[in-house]
C-alpha positions in Angstrom: -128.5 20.7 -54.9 -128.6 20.7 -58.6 -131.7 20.8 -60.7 -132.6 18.2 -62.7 -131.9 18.3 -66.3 -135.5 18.8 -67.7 -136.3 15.5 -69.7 -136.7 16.3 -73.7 -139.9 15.7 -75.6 -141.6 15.0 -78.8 -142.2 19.1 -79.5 -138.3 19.5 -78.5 -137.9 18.3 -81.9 -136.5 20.9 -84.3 -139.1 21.0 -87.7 -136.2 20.8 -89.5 -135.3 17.4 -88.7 -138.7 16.2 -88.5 -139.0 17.4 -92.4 -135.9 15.4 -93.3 -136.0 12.2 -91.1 -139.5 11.9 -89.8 -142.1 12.7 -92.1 -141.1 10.8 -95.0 -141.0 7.1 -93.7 -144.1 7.7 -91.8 -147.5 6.4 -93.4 -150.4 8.5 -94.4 -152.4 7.4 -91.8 -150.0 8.4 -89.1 -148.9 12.0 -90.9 -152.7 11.9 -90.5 -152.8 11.5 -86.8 -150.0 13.5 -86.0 -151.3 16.3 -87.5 -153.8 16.4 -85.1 -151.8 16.5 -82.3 -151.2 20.1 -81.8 -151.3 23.5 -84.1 -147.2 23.2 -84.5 -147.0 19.7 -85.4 -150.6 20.8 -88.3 -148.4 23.1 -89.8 -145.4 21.2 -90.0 -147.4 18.1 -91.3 -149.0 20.6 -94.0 -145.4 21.5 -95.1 -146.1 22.2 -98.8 -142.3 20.7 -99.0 -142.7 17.7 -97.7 -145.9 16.8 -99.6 -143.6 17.7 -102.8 -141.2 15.5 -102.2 -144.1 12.8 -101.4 -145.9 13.7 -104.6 -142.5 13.1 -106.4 -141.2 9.6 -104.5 -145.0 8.2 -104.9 -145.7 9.0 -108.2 -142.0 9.1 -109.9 -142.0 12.9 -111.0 -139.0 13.9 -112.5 -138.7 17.9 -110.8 -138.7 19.4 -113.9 -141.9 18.0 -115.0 -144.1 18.9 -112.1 -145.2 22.7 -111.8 -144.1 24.3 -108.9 -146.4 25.5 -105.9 -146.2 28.6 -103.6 -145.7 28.3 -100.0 -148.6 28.1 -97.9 -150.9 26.8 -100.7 -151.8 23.5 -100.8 -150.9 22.8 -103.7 -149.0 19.7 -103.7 -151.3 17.9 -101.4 -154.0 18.4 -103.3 -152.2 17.3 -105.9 -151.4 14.4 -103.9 -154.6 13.1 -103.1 -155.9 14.2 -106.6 -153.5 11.8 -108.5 -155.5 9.0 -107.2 -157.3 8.6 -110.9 -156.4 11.8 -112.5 -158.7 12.5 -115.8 -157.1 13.1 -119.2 -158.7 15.6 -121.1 -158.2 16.3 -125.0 -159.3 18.9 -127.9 -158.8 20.4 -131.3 -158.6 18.7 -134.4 -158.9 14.8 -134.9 -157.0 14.2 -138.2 -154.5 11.8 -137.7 -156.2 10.5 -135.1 -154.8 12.6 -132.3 -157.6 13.1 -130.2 -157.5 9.0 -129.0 -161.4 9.3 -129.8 -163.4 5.9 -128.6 -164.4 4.3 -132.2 -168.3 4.4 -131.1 -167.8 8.2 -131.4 -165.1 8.6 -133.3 -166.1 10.7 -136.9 -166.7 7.9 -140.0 -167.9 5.3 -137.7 -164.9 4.5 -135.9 -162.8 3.4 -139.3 -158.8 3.5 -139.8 -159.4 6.3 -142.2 -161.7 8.5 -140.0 -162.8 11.9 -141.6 -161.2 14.8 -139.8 -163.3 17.0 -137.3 -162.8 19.4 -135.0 -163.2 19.4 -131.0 -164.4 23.0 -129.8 -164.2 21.9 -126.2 -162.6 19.4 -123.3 -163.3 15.8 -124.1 -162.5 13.3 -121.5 -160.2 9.8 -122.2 -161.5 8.0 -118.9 -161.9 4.7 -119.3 -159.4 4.2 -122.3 -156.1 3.3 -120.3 -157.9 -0.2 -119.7 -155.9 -2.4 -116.6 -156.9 -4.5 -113.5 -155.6 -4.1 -110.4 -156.5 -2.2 -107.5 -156.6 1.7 -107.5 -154.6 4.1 -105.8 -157.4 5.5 -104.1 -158.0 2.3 -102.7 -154.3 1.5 -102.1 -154.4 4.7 -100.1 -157.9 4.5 -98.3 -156.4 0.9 -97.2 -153.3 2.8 -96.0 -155.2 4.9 -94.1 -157.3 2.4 -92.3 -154.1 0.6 -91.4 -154.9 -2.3 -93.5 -151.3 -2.4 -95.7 -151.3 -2.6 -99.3 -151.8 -5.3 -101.5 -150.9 -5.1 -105.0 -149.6 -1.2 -106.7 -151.0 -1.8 -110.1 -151.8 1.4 -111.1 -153.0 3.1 -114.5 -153.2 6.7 -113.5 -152.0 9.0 -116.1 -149.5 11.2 -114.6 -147.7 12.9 -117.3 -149.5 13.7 -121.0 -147.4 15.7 -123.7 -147.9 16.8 -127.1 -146.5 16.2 -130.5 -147.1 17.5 -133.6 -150.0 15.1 -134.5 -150.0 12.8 -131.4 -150.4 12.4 -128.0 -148.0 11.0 -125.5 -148.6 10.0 -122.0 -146.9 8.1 -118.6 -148.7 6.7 -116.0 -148.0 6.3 -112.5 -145.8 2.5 -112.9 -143.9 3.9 -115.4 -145.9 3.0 -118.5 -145.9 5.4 -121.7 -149.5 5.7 -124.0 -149.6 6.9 -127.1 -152.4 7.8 -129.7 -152.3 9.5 -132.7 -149.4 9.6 -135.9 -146.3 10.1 -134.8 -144.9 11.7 -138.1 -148.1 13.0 -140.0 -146.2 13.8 -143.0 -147.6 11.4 -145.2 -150.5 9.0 -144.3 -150.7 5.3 -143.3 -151.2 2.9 -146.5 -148.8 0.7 -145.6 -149.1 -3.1 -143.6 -149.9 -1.9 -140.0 -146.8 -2.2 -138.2 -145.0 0.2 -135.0 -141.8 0.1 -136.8 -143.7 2.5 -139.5 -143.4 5.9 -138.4 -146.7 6.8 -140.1 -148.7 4.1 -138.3 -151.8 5.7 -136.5 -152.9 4.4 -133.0 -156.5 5.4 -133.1 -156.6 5.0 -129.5 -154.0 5.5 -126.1 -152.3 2.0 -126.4 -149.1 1.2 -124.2 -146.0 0.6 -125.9 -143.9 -2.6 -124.7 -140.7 -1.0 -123.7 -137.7 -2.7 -122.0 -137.9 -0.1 -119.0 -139.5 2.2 -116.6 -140.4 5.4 -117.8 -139.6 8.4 -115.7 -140.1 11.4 -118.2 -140.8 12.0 -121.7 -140.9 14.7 -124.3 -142.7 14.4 -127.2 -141.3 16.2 -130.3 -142.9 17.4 -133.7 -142.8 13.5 -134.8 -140.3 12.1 -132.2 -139.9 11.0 -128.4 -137.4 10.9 -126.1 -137.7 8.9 -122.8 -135.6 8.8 -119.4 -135.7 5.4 -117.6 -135.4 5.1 -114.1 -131.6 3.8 -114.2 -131.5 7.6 -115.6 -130.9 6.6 -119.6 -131.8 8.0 -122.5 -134.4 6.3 -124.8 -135.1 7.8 -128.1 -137.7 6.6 -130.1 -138.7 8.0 -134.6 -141.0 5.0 -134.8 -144.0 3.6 -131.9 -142.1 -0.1 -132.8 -138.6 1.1 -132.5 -136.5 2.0 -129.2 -133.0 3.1 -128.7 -131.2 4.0 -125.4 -128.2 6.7 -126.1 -124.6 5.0 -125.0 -123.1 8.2 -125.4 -120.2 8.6 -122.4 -121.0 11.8 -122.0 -124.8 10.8 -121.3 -124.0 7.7 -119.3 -121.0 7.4 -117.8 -120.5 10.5 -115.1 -120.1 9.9 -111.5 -123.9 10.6 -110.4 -125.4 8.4 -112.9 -128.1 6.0 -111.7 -131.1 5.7 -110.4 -129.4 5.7 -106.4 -127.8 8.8 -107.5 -128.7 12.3 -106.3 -129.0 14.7 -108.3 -129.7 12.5 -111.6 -127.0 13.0 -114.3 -129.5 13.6 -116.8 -132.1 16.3 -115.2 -134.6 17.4 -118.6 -134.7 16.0 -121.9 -136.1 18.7 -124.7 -137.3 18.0 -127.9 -137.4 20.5 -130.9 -138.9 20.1 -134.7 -135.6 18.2 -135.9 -133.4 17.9 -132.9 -133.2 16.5 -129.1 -131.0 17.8 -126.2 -130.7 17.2 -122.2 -129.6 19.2 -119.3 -127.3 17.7 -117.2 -127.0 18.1 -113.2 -123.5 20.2 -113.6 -125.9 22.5 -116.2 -124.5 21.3 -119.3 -126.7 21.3 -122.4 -126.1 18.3 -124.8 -127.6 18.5 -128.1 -127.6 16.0 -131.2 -129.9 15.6 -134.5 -131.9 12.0 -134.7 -132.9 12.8 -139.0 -129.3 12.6 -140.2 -128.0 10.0 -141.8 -125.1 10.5 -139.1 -127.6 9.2 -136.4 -128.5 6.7 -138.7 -124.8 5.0 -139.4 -124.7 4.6 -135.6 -127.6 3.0 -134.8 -127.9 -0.8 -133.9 -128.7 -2.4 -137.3 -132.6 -3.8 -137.8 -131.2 -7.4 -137.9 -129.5 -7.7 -134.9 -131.5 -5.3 -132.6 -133.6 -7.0 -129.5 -137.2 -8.0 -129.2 -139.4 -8.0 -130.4 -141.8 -7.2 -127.2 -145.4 -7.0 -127.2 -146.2 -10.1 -129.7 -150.0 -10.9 -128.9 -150.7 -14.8 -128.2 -151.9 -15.2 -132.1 -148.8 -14.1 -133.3 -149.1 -10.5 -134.0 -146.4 -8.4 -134.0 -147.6 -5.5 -135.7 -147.7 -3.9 -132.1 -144.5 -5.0 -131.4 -141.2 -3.4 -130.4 -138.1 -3.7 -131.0 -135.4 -2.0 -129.4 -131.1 -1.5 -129.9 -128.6 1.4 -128.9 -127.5 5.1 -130.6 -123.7 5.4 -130.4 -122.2 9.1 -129.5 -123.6 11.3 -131.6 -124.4 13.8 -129.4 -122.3 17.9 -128.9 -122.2 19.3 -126.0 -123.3 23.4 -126.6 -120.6 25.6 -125.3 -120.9 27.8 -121.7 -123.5 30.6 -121.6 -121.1 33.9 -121.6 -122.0 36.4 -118.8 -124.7 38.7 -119.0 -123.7 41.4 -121.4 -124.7 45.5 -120.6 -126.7 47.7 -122.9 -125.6 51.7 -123.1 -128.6 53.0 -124.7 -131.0 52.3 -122.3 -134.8 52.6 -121.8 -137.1 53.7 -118.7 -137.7 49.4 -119.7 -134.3 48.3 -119.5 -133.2 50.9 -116.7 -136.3 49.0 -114.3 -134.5 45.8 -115.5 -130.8 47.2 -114.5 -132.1 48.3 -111.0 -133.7 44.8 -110.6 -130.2 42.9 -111.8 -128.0 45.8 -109.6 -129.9 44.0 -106.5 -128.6 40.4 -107.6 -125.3 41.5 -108.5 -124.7 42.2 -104.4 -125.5 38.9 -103.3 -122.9 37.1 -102.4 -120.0 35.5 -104.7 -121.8 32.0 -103.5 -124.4 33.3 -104.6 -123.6 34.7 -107.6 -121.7 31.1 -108.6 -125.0 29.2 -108.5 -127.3 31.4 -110.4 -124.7 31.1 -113.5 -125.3 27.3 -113.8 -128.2 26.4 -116.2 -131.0 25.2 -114.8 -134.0 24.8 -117.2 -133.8 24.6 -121.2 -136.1 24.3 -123.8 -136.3 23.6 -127.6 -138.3 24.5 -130.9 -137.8 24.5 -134.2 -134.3 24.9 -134.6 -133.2 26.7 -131.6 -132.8 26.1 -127.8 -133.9 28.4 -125.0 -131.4 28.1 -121.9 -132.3 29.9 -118.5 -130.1 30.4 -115.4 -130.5 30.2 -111.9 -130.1 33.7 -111.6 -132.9 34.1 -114.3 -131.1 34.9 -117.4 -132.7 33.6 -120.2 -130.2 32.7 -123.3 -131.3 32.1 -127.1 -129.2 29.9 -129.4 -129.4 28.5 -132.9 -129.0 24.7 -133.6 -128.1 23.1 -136.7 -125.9 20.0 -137.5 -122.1 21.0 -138.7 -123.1 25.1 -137.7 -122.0 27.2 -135.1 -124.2 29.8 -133.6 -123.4 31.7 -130.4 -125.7 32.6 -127.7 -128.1 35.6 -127.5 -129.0 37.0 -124.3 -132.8 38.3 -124.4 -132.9 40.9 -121.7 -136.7 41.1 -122.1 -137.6 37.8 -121.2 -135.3 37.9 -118.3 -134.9 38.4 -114.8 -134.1 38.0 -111.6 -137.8 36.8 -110.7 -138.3 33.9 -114.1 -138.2 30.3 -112.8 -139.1 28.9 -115.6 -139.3 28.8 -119.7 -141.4 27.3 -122.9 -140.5 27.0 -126.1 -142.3 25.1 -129.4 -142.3 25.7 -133.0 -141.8 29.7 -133.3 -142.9 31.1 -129.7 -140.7 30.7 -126.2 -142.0 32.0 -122.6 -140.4 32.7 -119.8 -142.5 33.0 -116.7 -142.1 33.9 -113.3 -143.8 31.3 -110.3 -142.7 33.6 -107.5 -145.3 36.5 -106.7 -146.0 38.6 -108.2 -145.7 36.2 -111.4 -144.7 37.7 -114.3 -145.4 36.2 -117.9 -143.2 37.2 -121.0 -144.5 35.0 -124.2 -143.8 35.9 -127.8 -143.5 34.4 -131.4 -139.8 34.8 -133.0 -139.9 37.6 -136.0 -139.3 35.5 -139.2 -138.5 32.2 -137.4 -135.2 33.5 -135.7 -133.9 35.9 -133.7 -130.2 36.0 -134.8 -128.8 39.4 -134.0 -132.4 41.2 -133.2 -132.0 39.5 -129.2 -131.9 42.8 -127.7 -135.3 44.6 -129.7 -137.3 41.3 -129.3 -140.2 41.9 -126.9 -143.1 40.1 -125.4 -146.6 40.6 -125.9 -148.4 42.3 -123.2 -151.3 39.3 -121.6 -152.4 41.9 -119.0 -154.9 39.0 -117.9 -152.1 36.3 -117.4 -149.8 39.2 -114.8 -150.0 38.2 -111.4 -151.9 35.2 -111.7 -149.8 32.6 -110.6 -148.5 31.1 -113.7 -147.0 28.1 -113.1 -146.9 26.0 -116.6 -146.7 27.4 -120.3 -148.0 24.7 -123.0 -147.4 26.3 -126.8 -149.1 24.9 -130.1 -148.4 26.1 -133.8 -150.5 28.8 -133.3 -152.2 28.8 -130.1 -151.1 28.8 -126.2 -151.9 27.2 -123.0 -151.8 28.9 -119.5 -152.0 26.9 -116.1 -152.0 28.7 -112.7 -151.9 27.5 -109.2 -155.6 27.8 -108.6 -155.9 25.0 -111.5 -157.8 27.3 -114.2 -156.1 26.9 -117.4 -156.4 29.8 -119.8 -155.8 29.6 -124.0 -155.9 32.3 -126.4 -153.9 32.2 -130.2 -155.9 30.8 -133.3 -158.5 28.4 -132.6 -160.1 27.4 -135.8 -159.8 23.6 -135.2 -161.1 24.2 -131.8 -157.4 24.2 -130.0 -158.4 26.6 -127.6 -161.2 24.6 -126.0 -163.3 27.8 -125.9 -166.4 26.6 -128.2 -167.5 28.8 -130.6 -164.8 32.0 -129.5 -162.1 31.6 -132.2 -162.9 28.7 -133.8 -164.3 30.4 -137.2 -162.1 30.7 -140.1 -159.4 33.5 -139.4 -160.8 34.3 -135.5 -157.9 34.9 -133.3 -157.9 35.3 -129.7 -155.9 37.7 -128.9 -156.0 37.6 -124.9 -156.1 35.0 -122.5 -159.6 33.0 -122.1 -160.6 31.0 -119.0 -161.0 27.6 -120.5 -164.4 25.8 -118.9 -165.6 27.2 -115.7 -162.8 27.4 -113.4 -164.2 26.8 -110.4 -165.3 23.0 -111.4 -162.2 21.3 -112.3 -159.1 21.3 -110.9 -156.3 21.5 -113.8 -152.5 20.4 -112.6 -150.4 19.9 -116.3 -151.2 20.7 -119.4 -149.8 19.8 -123.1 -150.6 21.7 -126.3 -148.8 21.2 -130.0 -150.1 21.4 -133.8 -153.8 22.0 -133.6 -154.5 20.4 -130.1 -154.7 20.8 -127.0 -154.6 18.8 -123.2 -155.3 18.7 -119.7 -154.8 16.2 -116.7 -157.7 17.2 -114.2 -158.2 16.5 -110.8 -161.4 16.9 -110.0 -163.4 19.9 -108.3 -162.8 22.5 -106.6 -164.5 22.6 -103.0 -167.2 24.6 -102.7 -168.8 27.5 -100.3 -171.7 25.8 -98.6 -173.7 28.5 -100.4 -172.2 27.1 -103.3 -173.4 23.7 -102.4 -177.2 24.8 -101.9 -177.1 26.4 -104.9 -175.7 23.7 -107.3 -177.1 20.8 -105.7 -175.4 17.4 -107.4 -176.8 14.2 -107.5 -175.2 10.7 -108.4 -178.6 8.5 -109.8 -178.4 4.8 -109.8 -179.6 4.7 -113.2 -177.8 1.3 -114.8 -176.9 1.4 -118.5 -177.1 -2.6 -119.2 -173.0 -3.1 -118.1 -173.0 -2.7 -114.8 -172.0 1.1 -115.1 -173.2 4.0 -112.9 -173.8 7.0 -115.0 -174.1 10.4 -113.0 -176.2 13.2 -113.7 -175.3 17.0 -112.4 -178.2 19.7 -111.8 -178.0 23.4 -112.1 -177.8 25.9 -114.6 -173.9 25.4 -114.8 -173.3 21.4 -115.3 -172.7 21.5 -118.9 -171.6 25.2 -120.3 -169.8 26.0 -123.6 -166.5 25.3 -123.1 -166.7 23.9 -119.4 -165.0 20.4 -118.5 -168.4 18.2 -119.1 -169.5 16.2 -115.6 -171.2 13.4 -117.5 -170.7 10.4 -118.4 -173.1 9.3 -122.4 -173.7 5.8 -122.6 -172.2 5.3 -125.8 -168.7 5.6 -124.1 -169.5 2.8 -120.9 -167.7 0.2 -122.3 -164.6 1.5 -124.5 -162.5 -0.8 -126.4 -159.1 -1.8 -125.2 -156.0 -1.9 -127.8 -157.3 -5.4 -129.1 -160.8 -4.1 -129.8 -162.1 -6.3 -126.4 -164.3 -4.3 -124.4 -162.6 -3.7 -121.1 -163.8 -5.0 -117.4 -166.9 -2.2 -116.3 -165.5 -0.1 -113.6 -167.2 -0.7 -109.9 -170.4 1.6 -109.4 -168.6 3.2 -106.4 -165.0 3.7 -105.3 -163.9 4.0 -101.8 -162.3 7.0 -100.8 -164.3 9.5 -103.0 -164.4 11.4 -99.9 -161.4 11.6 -97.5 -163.0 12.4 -94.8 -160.5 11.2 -92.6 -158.9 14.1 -92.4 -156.7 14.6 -96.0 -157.4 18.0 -97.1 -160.9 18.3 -96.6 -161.9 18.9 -100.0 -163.9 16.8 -102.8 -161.8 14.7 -105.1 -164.7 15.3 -107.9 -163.5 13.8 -110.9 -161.2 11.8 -109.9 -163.2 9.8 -107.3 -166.3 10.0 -108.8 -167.9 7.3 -111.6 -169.9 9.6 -113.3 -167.3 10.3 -116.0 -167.4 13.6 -118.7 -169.5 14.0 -121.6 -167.8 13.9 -125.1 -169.3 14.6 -127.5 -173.2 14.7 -126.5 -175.2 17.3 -128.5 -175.8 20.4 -126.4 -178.4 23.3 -126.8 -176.7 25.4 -129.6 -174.5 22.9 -130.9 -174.7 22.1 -134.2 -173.8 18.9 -135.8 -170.7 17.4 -136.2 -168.2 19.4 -138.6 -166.5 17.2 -140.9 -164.1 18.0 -144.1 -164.1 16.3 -146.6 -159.8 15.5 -146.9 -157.5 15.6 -144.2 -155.1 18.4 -144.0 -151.6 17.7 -142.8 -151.5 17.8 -139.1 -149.0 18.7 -137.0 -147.6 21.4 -138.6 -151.3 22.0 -140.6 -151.4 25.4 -142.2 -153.7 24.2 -144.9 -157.1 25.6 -145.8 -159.9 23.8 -144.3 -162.7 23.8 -147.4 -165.7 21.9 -148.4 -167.0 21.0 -144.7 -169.8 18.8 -144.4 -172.4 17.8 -141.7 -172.7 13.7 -140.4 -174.7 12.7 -137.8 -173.3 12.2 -134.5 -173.5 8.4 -134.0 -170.6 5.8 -134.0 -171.6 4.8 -137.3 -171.3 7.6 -139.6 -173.9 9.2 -141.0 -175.4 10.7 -144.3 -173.1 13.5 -145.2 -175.3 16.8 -146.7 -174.0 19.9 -147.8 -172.8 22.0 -144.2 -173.5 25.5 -143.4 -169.9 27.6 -143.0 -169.5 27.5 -139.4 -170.6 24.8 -138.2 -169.2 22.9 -134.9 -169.2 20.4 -132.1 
């Protein structure tokens, strides 16, 4: 008699397909309750993969805009359950308007024409991206309770990028921010209007576009953006958009926003040019200040728009928006990687590393010569292959330049590259991670490739780099542990280190811990010019030792608007140079974009605490009300350090003389003679 065929169950399931089919049209509340099931089912439910992929379909990440994680760490659930009000964090110099200060304490009282001043440490935006609508924490503590969703509006900043005296951000329904100049070359005299591209926006304002932002990248004084049918937006003024029509950009077989891969995968911004990678690894480039670009854009008269008129009649916020005909050059193939005879102990170690690729398989081999990653400064692009070559090239309108191989910066191990201005990176994510950052010897590198070398950062080896931010002169670390490190010149308090490096010629030479690491959780970070950003999560979870020690209370104490301020004990709540915990009152009630003060937030928010199982750690800052301290005095503070002109911005190399001292309230105060040295 035969046996019986034994009947196939749930834990028959291979993980594989369970990854691919099952997982991601499940809810959170039942990825929840599965993963309780058994220890298999946990670890495949804690698949850092899956909650990767989550992170991205949730939140629309374009891949190449969200650091990577290591397998095994959490990272990108954290990061998942984070994002529910992540908390944009800014520093450096304020000329221009760049920072996005609040006008109660913004320097001069909060006027147009604001007196530049200097930042020394992390000062929170929450509260300025003002919107109704329900929260994702709530959206998700609803989801968890199994009591569906409602509405999805949503104003969580997701993405924040840099330009060269402005800020850019994107929040999570697609919406792009910006404060700031966007070309500080000359200041703002003129009738206030977007389609000026020296209008300042004193504060983050969202710009009316015609589409759904997936991506940006913020140049020196341009921006590109990448919509979600996969289209190019490029944009010289806040009032002015055009989408690229460009066959080449637009017209391939994959294009989209159903198609997979994307044709377009990165857009890169340099100092005077814009390129994008495409899915097949070739690297378009064109040049958006030539009066080529010009002939071919949609002429003022007969563009679209405008969007964003205010009920009165106001346009000066407006947009307007048209179409850039093909303009664009598609760079020629990387060549292969060239040998060297004269070799080092150096470039010998790098020979025996590439001798290990070079016997993978011709598959193998194929893939890793396709670009996957480029990046862009001022008047070159940085290219790296799969295989981890990393490629230097030249860019200039109606010149040729070939590639330069940079065997330095390059190997089998580096994932990923940063360039701005003068410097590049290239940086390894796998363990052990490897960082290789330098500045280019007299603003190129054209036929020195070979010789050029990266500085040492002993600190920054093996730490688990996974994102490079570079200013003029100073640089931005982030690692997987969410610490972000800074070091370069600091002198309009870039660095976010207090008083280290921010006097005169002070130079950090090697990496600095910004804040007290084990308080915030950092996940991107943006640097350019003379300033400096972070999007935070919240706090790490502590020891329970750590929890007796630094015991942290939340005080009903009501500030006349219905707003609960928080107030942190211990020794370590406010340290120089730590991300603050506190919320001053001046800030309970910031202005919105038409100088109304926005609705006060609730005094609690569900799901500060996921206790039902997510993670098991604190959300901190970004389920908490009790909002960061910006710019409250501290013990060793001195005042507020104001010049007496603006510099340039952006590009600002001039002297800083003749500071003087206000007082710190939203009015402006009586200036008097200042002390050299004095700061925030």
């Amino acid at each position: 008699m035969s046996q019986p065929t034994p009947r196939a169950t749930f834990a028959d399931i291979p993980p594989e397909i369970l990854l691919e089919r099952l997982l991601p049209v499940l809810s959170v509340r039942d990825l929840l309750s599965l993963s309780q099931t058994d220890q298999r089912l946990h670890s495949i439910c804690n698949d850092e993969s899956h909650w990767l992929h989550r992170t991205r379909q949730t939140f629309s990440f374009n891949p190449h805009t969200l650091a990577p994680s290591t397998p095994g760490s959490g990272w990108s659930k954290r990061l998942y359950v984070g994002l529910s009000q992540p908390e944009p964090f800014v520093w450096g110099s304020t000329e221009n308007d760049r920072l996005g200060l609040p006008a109660q304490v913004r320097p001069g009282g909060g006027r147009t024409m604001s007196y530049a001043a200097r930042v020394l440490r992390p000062h929170s935006l929450a509260g300025q991206f003002g919107g109704s609508g329900r929260r994702w924490i709530e959206r998700l503590t609803l989801d968890l309770q199994g009591r569906g969703v409602e509405d999805k509006r949503d104003l969580a900043i997701v993405e924040m990028q840099a330009g060269g005296w402005s800020f850019a951000a994107r929040d999570v329904e697609g919406k792009v921010w910006v404060w700031g100049q966007l070309d500080g070359d000359l200041p703002a005299f003129r009738i206030a209007s977007w389609a000026d591209k020296y209008e300042r926006v004193p504060e983050p304002t969202p710009i009316p576009l015609p589409c759904r932002a997936e991506a940006i990248s913020v140049g020196r004084c341009h921006m590109l953006i990448l919509d979600e049918d996969n289209l190019i937006w490029e944009m010289k003024a806040w009032g002015l958009a055009y989408h690229h029509t460009a066959p080449a950009l637009t017209s391939p077989s994959n294009s989209g926003s159903t198609r997979r891969p994307h044709h377009i995968l990165q857009l890169s911004t340099g100092w005077s040019h814009s390129a994008c990678l495409t899915s097949s690894g070739g690297i378009f480039v064109w040049f958006p200040f030539t009066q080529g670009y010009d002939a071919n854009l949609t002429p003022k008269a007969q563009m679209n728009g405008p969007l964003g008129v205010r009920a009165d009649g106001n346009a000066s916020r407006a947009v307007m928006w048209g179409a850039v005909g093909d303009i664009v050059h598609e760079l020629e193939a990387l060549p292969e990687r060239p040998t060297y005879e004269d070799e080092d102990a150096e470039m010998k170690a790098k020979q025996d590393e590439w001798a290990d690729w070079d016997s993978r398989s011709d598959k193998a081999k194929e893939d890793g010569e396709r670009v996957v990653k480029i990046a862009s400064g001022q008047g070159f692009v940085v290219a790296l292959k799969g295989n981890g070559e990393v490629w230097y090239r030249q860019v200039e309108e109606n010149v040729h330049f070939n590639w330069e191989y940079l065997p330095h910066f390059s190997s089998p191990q580096i994932t990923h590259i940063s360039a701005q201005f003068t410097s590049l990176t290239s940086y390894s994510t796998l363990p052990p991670s490897r960082v290789h950052h330098a500045r280019l010897p007299n603003y190129s590198l054209t036929g020195a490739s070979a010789q050029f070398r990266p500085d040492p950062l002993p600190s920054l080896q093996g730490q688990g780099v996974i994102q490079v931010a570079i200013g003029d002169y100073h640089y931005a670390a982030l690692t997987s542990r969410g610490e972000m490190w800074t070091w370069g010149q600091g002198a309009a308090g870039q660095l976010g280190l207090g008083q280290k490096g921010s006097r005169g010629g002070d130079k950090v030479d090697e990496p600095q811990m910004v804040g007290e690491g084990e308080k915030a959780f950092v996940f991107s970070i943006a640097a350019a010019g003379h300033h400096t950003g972070a999007l935070v999560l919240g706090r790490k979870k502590r020891s329970d030792e750590e929890e007796e020690a630094v015991q942290v209370k939340v005080t009903s104490e009501s500030t006349g608007d219905g707003i609960t301020r928080g107030e942190h004990d211990g020794p370590t709540a406010n340290m120089p140079g730590a991300f603050p915990t506190t919320r001053p009152q001046s800030l309970n009630r910031p202005s919105g974009p038409s100088g109304n003060s926005s609705t006060p937030a609730p005094t609690s928010r569900p799901g500060e605490q996921l206790a039902l199982g997510l993670s098991h750690f604190r959300i901190g800052f970004a389920g908490r009300n009790a909002l960061p301290l910006p710019l409250e005095p501290q013990a060793g503070d001195g005042e507020l350090e104001v010049p007496l002109a603006e510099g340039s911005g952006g590009g600002d190399r001039g002297s800083r003389r003749n500071w003087v001292r206000t007082n710190r309230g939203g009015t402006g105060g009586t200036a008097e003679p200042a002390r050299q040295g004095d700061e925030i």
